[in-house]
N, C-alpha and C positions, 0 to 999 in steps of 0.2 A: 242301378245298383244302389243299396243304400248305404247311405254317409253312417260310420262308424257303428251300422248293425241298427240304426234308428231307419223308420218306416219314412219317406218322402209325406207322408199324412200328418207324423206328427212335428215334422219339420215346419211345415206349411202351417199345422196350427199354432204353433210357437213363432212363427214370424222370421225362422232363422232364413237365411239367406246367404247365398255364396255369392260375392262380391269381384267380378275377375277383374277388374281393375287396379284394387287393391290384395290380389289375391289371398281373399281369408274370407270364412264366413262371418257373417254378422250377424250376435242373438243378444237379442233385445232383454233388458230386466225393469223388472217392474215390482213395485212394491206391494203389500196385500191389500189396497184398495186399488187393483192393475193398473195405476199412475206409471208411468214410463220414469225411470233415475238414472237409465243409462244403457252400454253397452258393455260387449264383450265382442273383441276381433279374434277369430279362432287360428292363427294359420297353422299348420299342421305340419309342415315342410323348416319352418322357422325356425334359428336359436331359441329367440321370444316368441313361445307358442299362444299367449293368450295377453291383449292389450286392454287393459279395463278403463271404461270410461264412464266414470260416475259422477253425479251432480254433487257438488263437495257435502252437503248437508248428509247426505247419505253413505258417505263413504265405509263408515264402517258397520253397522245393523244391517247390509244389504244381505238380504238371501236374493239366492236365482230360483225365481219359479215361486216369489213369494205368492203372486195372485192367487192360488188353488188354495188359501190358504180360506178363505170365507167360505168356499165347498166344504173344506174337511170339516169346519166349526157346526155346519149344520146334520152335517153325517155324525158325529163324535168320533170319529175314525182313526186310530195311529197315524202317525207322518213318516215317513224314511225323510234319514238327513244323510244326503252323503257329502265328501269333499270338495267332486268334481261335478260343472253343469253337464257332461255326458253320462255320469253313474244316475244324479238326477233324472234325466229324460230316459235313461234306460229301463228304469224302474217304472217310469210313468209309459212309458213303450209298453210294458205288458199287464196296466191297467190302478197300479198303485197310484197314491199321494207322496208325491217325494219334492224337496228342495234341495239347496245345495246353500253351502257355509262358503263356497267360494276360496276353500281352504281346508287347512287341518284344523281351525279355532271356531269354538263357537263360543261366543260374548253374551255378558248378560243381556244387552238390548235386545242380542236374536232369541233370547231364553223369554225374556216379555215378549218378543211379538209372537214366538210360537204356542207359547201356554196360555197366549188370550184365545187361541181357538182349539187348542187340545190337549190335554194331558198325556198322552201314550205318545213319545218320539222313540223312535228306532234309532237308532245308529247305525248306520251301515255303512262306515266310512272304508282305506283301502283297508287289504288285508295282511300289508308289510305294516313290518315295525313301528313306523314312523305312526301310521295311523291309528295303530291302535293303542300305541303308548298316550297319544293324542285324545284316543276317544274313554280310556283309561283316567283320563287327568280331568275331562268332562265330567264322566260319569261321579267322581268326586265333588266337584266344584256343587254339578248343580244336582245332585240326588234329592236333597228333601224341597228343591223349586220345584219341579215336574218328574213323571216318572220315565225313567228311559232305561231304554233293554239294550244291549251292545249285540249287534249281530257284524258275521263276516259272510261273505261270498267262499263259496269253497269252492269254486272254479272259474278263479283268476283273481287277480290284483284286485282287484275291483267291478264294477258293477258294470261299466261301458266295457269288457276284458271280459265277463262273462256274458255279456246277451251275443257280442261276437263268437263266442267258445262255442255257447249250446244253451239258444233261448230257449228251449220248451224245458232242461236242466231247472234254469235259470228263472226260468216262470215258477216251476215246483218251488223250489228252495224258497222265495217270495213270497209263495200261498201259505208254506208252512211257518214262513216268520211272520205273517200277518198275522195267520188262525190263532198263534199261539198267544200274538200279546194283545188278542183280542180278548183272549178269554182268562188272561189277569185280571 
């Protein structure tokens, strides 16, 4: 059965791992030259659902899933940036480039490392309040740095909420926010 609607394929490609002796999985982060700066402990069952464990220099520029990021530069391709490492890997679940802010914030450092290889970011952070007041105060900040389109999931919270709901939905909705800010 799959872990939160993600394929055992792309689990294995990503290195994630479930750990039963510390009951949580383990997904590894790595920077956009795939250098390894840390972890993430996932437990799912926990108050504390996500323990990050970063190399101090890195703590904060960290995107999850930076590596894909030297792919996208040669494709010239949009990126999806969402909040959580599962809306990330959902999105890359049905064939996108996406990362993850590890958050609701995205920082000038992560605004330099993503505009050295693209110009077109999506946003597709959650679809409650919080994030999109969030992604609202982004798209301000850094409008004339890169160009970014503010998109939501229209079926569920979020991106790991809808490949659970109804991926082949969820795939459409994705084709048609790609197509479109492709062809800006």
């Amino acid at each position: 059965m799959p872990f939160r609607g993600l394929s055992d394929e792309l689990l294995k490609k990503k290195n994630i791992v479930y750990n039963p002796g510390r009951y949580c999985w383990s997904i590894p982060i790595y920077n956009e030259y795939g250098q390894s700066v840390g972890t993430v402990d996932h437990r799912p069952d926990a108050e504390l659902k996500y323990i990050y464990k970063v190399k101090e220099d890195y703590k904060r520029p960290v995107l999850y899933n930076a590596q894909i990021l030297r792919k996208v530069f040669y494709n010239k391709e949009p990126i999806f940036i969402t909040e959580g490492i599962f809306d990330a890997l959902s999105v890359e679940e049905l064939g996108f480039k996406a990362v993850s802010v590890l958050g609701a914030k995205l920082n000038k450092k992560q605004v330099e490392i993503l505009s050295r290889y693209t110009q077109k970011l999506i946003l597709f952070f959650d679809s409650d309040t919080a994030g999109q007041i969030s992604a609202d105060r982004i798209l301000k900040k850094y409008k004339r740095s890169v160009q970014l389109f503010n998109f939501k999931t229209s079926l569920g919270k979020d991106g790991n909420a809808a490949i659970q709901s109804n991926k082949d939905d969820f795939k459409q909705e994705c084709q048609r926010i790609y197509k479109e800010v492709m062809e800006l």
